[in-house]
N, C-alpha and C positions, 0 to 999 in steps of 0.2 A: 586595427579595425575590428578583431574579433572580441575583445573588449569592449570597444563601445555598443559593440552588437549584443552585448550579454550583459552591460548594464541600461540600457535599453529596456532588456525583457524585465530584467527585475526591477527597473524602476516601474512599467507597465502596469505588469503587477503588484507591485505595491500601492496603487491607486486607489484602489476600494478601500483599504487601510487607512490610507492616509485621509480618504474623504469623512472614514466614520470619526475618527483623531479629532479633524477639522472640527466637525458639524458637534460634538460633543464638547469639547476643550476650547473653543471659540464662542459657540452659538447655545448650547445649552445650561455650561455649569462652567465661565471662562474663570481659570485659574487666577490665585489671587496673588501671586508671585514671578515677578514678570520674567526673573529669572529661570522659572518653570519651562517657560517657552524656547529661552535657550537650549535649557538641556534637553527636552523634545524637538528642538529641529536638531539637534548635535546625533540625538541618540539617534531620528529615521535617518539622516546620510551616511553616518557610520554604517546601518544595517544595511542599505542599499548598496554602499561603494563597498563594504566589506564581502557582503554577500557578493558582487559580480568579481572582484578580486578574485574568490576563494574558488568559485565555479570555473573561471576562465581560468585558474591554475591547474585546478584539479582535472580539466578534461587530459590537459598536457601531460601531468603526472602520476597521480594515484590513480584515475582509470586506466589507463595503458600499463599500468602496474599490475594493476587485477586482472587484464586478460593475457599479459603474460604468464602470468603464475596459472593462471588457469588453464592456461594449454600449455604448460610445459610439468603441468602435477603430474601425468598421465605417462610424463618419460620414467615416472619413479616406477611407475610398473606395480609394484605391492601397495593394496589394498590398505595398509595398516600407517603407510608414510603419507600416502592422501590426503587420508580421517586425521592425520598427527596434522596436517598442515593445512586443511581444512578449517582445523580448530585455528589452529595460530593464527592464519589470517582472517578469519570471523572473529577474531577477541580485536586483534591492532584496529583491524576497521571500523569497529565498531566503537573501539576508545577514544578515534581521532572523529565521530560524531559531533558536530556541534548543536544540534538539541540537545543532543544527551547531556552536553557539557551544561547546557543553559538549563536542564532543568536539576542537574547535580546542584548547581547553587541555589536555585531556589528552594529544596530540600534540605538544602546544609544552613540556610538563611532561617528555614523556618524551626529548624531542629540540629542543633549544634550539636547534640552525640553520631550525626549521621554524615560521616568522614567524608569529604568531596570526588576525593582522589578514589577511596573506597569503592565507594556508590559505583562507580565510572568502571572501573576494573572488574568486579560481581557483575554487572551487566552483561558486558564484554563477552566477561567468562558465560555467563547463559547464553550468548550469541554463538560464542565457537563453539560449545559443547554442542548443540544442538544442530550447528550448519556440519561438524564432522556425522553427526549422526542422517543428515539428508546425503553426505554423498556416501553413505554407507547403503541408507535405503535404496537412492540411484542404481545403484551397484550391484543388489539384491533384489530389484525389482519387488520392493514391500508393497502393498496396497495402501494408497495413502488417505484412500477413506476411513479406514480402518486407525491408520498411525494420528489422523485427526482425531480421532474419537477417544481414543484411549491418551492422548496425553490431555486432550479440555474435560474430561471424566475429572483424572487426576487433577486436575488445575481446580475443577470445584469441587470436590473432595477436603484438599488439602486446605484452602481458602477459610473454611470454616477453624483452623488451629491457627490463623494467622493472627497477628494483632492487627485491629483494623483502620490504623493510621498508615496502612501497609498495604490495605489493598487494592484500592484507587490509585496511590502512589506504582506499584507494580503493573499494573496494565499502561497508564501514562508512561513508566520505561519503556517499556517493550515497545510500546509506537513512537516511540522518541529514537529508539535506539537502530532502526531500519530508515538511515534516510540519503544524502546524497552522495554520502562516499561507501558506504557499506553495500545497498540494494545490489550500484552496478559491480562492485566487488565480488559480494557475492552470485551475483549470477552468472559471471565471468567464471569461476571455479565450477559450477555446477553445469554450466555448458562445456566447458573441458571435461568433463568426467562423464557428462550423459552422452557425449556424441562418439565417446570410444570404449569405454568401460559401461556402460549400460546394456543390460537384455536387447533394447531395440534398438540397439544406436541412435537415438531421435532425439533431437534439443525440447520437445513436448515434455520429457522426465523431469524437463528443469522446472516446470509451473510446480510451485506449491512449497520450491525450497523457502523462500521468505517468509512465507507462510510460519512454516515448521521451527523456521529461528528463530520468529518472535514470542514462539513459545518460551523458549529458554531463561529468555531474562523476567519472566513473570515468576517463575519457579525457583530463579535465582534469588529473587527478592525474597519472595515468600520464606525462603530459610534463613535467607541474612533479618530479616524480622525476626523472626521466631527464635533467632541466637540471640539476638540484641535486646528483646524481651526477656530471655530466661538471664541474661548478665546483668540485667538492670532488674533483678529481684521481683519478675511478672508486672514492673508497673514501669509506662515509661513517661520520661519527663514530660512539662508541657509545651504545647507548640509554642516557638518565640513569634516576635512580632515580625510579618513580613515588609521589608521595608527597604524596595532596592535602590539602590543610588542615592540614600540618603545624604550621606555627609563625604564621600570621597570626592576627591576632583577627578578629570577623564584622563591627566597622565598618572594620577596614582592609581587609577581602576588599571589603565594599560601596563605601568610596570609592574600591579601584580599577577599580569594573565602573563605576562612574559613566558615564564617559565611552566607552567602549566599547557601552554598551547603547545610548546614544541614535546614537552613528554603527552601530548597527545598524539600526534601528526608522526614525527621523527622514525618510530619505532618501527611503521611498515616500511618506511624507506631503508633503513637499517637490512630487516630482514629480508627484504629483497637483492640487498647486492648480491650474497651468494648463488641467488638463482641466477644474475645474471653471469657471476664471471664463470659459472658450470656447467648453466643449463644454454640459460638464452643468447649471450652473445652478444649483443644489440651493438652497432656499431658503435664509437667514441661519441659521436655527434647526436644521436640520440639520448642517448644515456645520459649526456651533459645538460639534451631540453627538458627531462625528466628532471633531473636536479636542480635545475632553473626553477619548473613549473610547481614544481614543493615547496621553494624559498616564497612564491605568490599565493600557494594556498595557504602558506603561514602567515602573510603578512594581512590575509584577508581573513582570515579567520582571527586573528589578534583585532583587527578595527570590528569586524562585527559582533562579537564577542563584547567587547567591551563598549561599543556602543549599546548596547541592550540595558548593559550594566547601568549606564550613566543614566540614558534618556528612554530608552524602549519601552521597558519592563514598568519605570515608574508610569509613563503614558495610559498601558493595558490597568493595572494596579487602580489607578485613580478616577478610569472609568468606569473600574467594575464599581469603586466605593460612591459614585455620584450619585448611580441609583439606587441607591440602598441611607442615604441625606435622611437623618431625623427631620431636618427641617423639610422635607418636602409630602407630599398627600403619600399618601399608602399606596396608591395604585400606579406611582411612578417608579416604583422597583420593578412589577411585570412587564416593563420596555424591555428590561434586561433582555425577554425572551425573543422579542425581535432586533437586536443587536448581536447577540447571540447567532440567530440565523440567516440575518444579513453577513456576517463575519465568515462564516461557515460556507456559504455557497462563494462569497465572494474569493474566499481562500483557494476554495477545490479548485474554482475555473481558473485561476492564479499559476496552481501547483503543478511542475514540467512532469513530474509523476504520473499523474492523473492526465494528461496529453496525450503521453506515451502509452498510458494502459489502452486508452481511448484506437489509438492506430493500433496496437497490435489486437483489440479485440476486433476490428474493424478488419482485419487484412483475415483472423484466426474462421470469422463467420463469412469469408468472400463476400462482405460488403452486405450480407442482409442483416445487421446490427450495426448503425453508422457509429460515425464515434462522436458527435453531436449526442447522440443521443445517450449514450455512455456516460458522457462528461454531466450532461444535466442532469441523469438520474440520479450518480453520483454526488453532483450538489446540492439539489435537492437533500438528499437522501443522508449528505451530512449536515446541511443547515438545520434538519429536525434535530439530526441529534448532539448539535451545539444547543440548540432551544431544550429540550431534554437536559444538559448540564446543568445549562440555567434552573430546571424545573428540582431539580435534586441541590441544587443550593440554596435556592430560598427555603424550599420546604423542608431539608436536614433528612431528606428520605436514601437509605441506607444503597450503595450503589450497586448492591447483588439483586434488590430488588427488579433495576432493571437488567443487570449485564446477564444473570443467569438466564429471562426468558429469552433476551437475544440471542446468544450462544446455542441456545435450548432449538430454537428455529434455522439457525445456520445448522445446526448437525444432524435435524430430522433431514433440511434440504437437500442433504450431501445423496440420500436414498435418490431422489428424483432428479440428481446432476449428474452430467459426468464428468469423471477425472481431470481434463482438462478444464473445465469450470470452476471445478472443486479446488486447484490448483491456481487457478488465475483469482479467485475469488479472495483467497488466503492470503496470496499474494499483495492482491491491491489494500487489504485489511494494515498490511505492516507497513505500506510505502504512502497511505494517505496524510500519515501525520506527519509535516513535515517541521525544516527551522523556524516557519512564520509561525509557525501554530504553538510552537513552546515558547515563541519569543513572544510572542505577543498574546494570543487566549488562552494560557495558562495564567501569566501575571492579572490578567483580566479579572480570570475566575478566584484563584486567590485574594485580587481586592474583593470581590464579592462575598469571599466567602469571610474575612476577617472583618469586612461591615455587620453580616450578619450577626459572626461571633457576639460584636463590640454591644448591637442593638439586643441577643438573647440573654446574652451576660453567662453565669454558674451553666447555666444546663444546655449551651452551646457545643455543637459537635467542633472537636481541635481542627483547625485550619488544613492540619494533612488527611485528616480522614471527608473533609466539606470539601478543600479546595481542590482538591484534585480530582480527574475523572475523565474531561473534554474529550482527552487524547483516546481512553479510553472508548468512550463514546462514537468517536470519530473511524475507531480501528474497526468498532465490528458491523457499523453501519454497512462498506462494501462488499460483508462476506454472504451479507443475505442480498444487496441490490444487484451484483455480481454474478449469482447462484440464479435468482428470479431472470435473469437477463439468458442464460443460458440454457432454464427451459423453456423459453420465450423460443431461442433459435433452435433447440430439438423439435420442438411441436412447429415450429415454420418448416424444419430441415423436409419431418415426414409427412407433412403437409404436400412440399413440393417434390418429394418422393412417391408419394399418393397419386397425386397429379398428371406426374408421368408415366407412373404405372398404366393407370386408363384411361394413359394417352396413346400411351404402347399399346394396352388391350384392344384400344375403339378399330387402332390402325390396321392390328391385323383383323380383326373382324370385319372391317370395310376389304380387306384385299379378298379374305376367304370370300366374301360374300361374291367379289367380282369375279372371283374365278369360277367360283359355281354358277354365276350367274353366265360367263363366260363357254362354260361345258354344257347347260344347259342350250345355251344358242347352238351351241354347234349339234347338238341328239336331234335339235327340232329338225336346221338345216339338213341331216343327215335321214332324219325320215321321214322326210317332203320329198329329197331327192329319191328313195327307196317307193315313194308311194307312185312318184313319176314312172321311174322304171316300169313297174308292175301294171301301170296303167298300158304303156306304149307294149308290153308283154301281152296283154289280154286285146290288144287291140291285134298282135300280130300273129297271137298261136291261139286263142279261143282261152274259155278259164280250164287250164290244166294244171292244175294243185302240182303237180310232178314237175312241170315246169319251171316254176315261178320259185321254187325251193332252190332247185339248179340254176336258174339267172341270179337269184339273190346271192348262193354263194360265188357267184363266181366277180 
C-alpha cells in the first residue's frame, strides 16, 4: 500500500512534465520517428516506477540509517571521530545521489577526459569535507554569517583561475549533489551532534548545515578543473556531441548501470554494519527490513537511472533543440523562455523538498508565514530563474555575470536576517535542485545550448560552459526569496510586538487613570462629609475656630 501511495505522488507530480512532453513532441514539433515515442513513453515510466521504487526503499533503509548513525556519532564522545565520520558518511551519501549520477554522464557524454566514476567521488569528497566541517562549527558555536561569507568570498575569488567549462558545470554539482538520500542524511548527523554536543543544545544549530556542504563540491570542482587544465597543457579538449540514448537498447543501458549503481548505494550500507553490531543494536528483524529496503532502493534506482538514459534525457535534449529549428521564424526560440518557467514553477510545486521547507517554515514563524505562500514564492522565484538560463543560452552571456550579483545580494541580506533565516535560506538553496531537474532541465538546456552551438558555428561558447547553469540558477534563487521572507516575519514579529506593547501601555494607563480617578471620588466624598460635620458643629457650638480643629481631629 505504501508503494502505491508513493507512486501516486510521483506519478502526480510528474504531470506538469509530462503535459509540456506532450504539448511539444505531439502538438508542436511531432517527432519524425515513431520509434522516438517509444523510447519516451519507456523512458517517463522507467523514471516514475524507478523513482517511487527508490523513495519507498529508501524511507525503509538509508534514512533510518542516517538517524541511526546520527544519534549514535555522539556515543563516540571525541570531537575528532565525529568530524572523521561526519566526512564518511557526507562523501557515501552523496555518492549513492542520483542526480549526481545523472549528471556525472552527461559531463562524461559531453567530455570524455571527465572520468564518470571520478566526477562522483571529488563531489562526494567536497560534500564530506565540508559536512565534517559544519559538525565542527556545531560544536564550536562559529558564527555562521560569518563562515558564509568567507567561504562564497573564496568561491569568487578562486572562480576567476578556473577554466570556464568548469564553472557553471561546478555549481550545477553542488545542487545536484544535495538531494534525497543525502539532505535527510545529513541532517540526521547534525541533529545528533547539535542536540548534545552544541553550546545550546538546540536542533536550530542544524539550519544552515546543507547550506555549508554545498559549498564543498563547488570548490572540489574548481581544483579538479584547474588540475585537469594544467595536465592537458592549459587547453582543454572540445566539447563532444551531446547525444543521450542514441544507439543502445534499454537492457544494454541497464546492464551497464549494473555495476555502477551498486558501487554507488552499497558502500553506506557496508559502513554502517559496524555501527550496528557496536553501537546500535537494532533488533535481527529490523536490520533484515533495512537490508531488504536497500535491495528496493537498488533496483529503483537501476530502472530510473536508466530509463533517463534511454528515453528521458533524449525527450528534455530534443525539446531544448526544437526551439532553436533553422527552419522555423527567429522569434520561436524566445518561447524557450516560457517553457523554461513553466518547467520551473511546475517542478518546485512538484518537489517533496520544497513541501517540507514550506511546513517547517510555517510551524518555525507560528503560522504568520503560511507555506502556501512559501511554496509560491519559491516557484515563482525559480520559474525566473529557469527563464534567466534560458536568457544566458541564447545569448552566450558569461554565468558570473549573473551568479556574482546574486550571491552579492544574498550575503548583503545575511546583515538584515537572522541566523535561523540565514540557515534555512542556505539550506533550501542546496535541496531545491532536485532528480527531476537534472533528469530532465539539464538535458533540456544542453539541447539548447548544442542548437545554438550548431546555429553560431567557430565562435560558439563549448556546450559545457552554455549548457550548464539551471541548477545553478535554481540553488541561489531560495537563498534570497528565503532571507526576503524572513525579514518579512522580523518586521511582522515587531510589528506585533509593538502592538502589544501599547496594548500593555494603554491598559495600564486606563487602570492608573481609574484609580486616580477612584481616590479622587473618595477626597470629594470625604470632604463633603468633613464639610457636614462642621456644618452640624457650627450649628451646635457657635463658629469656635478651637472647636472645629478638635471635632475634625477626632
Amino acid at each position: 500500500m505504501r508503494f502505491f501511495n508513493t507512486l501516486k505522488e510521483v506519478f502526480i507530480s510528474s504531470l506538469p512534465l509530462a503535459a509540456v512532453i506532450i504539448v511539444v513532441c505531439v502538438f508542436v514539433a511531432p517527432m519524425e520517428n515513431a520509434f522516438d515515442y517509444v523510447k519516451l513513453i519507456v523512458g517517463y515510466t522507467s523514471v516514475v516506477l524507478g523513482q517511487s521504487l527508490f523513495l519507498d526503499g529508501l524511507s525503509i533503509s538509508i534514512l533510518p540509517i542516517g538517524k541511526l548513525v546520527g544519534s549514535s556519532l555522539v556515543k563516540l564522545k571525541k570531537a575528532i571521530f565525529i568530524i572523521f565520520f561526519g566526512f564518511l558518511f557526507g562523501l557515501l551519501a552523496t555518492v549513492a545521489e542520483p542526480a549526481l549520477a545523472v549528471l556525472a554522464r552527461q559531463t562524461h557524454m559531453i567530455m570524455n577526459i571527465i572520468d564518470e566514476t571520478l566526477f562522483i567521488w571529488i563531489m562526494g569528497s567536497g560534500i564530506g569535507v565540508l559536512v565534517g566541517f559544519s559538525l565542527y562549527r556545531i560544536m564550536k558555536d562559529l558564527n555562521i554569517k560569518i563562515v558564509f561569507a568567507i567561504l562564497y568570498i573564496a568561491i569568487f575569488v578562486i572562480v576567476f583561475f578556473v577554466p570556464e567549462e568548469f564553472v557553471a558545470l561546478a555549481f550545477d554539482g553542488s545542487g545536484a549533489t544535495t538531494g534525497d538520500i543525502s539532505v535527510p542524511f545529513i541532517l540526521a548527523l547534525g541533529l545528533g551532534v547539535s542536540g548534545t554536543m552544541s553550546k545550546h543544545k538546540a536542533n536550530e544549530d542544524t539550519f544552515g548545515i546543507i547550506g555549508l556542504a554545498s559549498v564543498g563540491p563547488i570548490l572540489a570542482l574548481f581544483f579538479y578543473g584547474i588540475i585537469l587544465n594544467a595536465v592537458n597543457g592549459g587547453v582543454l579538449p572540445a566539447a563532444g556531441v551531446y547525444d543521450p540514448g542514441a544507439a543502445e537498447s534499454l537492457g544494454a543501458i541497464i546492464q551497464s548501470n549494473v555495476s555502477g549503481v551498486a558501487l554507488a548505494l552499497f558502500p553506506i550500507v557496508i559502513v554502517y554494519l559496524p555501527f550496528q553490531f557496536f553501537l546500535i543494536k537494532l533488533p535481527k528483524k529490523e536490520l533484515i527490513q533495512i537490508l531488504l529496503g536497500s535491495v528496493s532502493t537498488y533496483v529503483g534506482l537501476l530502472i530510473f537511472l536508466s530509463g533517463i538514459d534511454f528515453g528521458f534525457a533524449f525527450a528534455g535534449k530534443y525539446i531544448g533543440e526544437v526551439f532553436l529549428d533553422a527552419s522555423r521564424p527567429g522569434w520561436f526560440k524566445w518561447l524557450l523562455l516560457l517553457v523554461g518557467f513553466v518547467l520551473g514553477v511546475a517542478i518546485t510545486l512538484s518537489e517533496p523538498a520544497v513541501t517540507v521547507l514550506g511546513e517547517q517554515l510555517e510551524e518555525i514563524t507560528n503560522g504568520h508565514i503560511k507555506k502556501i505562500a512559501i511554496r509560491s514564492t519559491l516557484a515563482i522565484g525559480i520559474g525566473f530563474a529557469a527563464l534567466f538560463s534560458m536568457v544566458k543560452i541564447l545569448t552566450q552571456i558569461n554565468i558570473l555575470w549573473f551568479l556574482i550579483p546574486l550571491y552579492a545580494i544574498a550575503l548583503i541580506m545575511m546583515k538584515f536576517t537572522s541566523n535561523l533565516f540565514v540557515g534555512l535560506a542556505f539550506d533550501s538553496g542546496g535541496v531545491t535542485g532536485g532528480a527531476l531537474t537534472s533528469a530532465f532541465l539539464t538535458p533540456l538546456t544542453l539541447g539548447a545550448a548544442q542548437a545554438v552551438a550548431d546555429l553560431e558555428g567557430a565562435g560558439a561558447q563549448s556546450i559545457l560552459t552554455n549548457g550548464f547553469g539551471i541548477i545553478a540558477f535554481i540553488s541561489v534563487t531560495p537563498l534570497i526569496a528565503v532571507q526576503a521572507l524572513g525579514i518579512i516575519y522580523d518586521i511582522r514579529l515587531r510589528k506585533t510586538q509593538k502592538f502589544m506593547e501599547e496594548n500593555e501601555l494603554a491598559e495600564i494607563q486606563e487602570l492608573e487613570s481609574l484609580v486616580l480617578q477612584a481616590t479622587s471620588t473618595d477626597a470629594v466624598v470625604s470632604a463633603e462629609r468633613t464639610g457636614r460635620r462642621r456644618k452640624k458643629r457650627k450649628f451646635k457650638h457657635g463658629d469656635s475656630p478651637t472647636e472645629d480643629r478638635r471635632s475634625d481631629a477626632r
